[in-house]
C-alpha positions in Angstrom: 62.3 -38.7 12.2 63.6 -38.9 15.8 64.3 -42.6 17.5 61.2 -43.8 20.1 62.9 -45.7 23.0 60.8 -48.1 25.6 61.2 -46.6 29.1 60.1 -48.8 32.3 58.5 -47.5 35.7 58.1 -49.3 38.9 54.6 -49.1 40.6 53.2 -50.7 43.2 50.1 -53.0 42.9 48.1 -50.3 44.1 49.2 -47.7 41.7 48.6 -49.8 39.2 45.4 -50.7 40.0 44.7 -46.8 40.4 46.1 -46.2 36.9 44.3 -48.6 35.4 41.0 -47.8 36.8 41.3 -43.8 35.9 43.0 -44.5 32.3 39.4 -46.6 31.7 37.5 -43.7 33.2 38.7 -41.8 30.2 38.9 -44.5 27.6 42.3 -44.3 27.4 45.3 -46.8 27.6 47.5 -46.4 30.5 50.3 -46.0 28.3 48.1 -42.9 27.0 47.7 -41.6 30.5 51.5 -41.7 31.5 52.5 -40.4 28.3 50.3 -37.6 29.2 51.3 -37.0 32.6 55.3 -36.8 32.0 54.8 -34.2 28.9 52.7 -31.8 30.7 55.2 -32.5 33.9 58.5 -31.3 31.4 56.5 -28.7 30.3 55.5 -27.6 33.6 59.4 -27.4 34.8 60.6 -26.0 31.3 58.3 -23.4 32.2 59.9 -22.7 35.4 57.9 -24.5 37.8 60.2 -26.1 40.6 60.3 -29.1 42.7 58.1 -27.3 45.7 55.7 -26.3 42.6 55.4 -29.8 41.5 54.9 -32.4 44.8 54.6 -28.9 47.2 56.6 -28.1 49.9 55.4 -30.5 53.0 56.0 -33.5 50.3 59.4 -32.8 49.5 60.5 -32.2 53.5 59.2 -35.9 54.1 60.5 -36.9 51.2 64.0 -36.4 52.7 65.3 -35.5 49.1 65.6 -39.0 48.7 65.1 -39.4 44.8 67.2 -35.9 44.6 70.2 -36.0 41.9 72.4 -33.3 44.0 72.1 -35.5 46.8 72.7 -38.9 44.6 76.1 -36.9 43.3 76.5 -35.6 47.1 76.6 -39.2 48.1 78.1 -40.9 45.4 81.4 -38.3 46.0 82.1 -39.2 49.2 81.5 -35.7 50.7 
């Protein structure tokens, strides 16, 4: 039997409140609906989809890469 570990997420009150509001439109828990969203996200990429596949193209360019881990490990170098 594998080991089930607690993981937290920061939303805003907003998000919540959205969350909340579409896990009830489906009778579901929002622990059921963000359970469900991450597993079909990891299979999505261990299927081959990429970043641009995921949040598209126009997202990630104002995203600035800002939640990227080559740029975290870019940074965190000193290059």
């Amino acid at each position: 039997m594998s080991s089930v570990t607690t993981l937290g997420i920061k939303l805003d009150g907003e998000t919540r409140a959205r969350l909340k509001s579409v896990s009830a439109k489906l009778d579901r828990t929002s622990h059921w609906f963000m359970k469900k969203a991450i597993l079909q996200l990891i299979e999505k990429v261990e299927a081959g989809a990429r970043i641009e596949d995921i949040i598209g193209k126009e997202f990630l360019e104002k995203d600035s890469l800002r939640h990227s881990i080559a740029l975290r490990r870019h940074v965190n170098s000193g290059s």
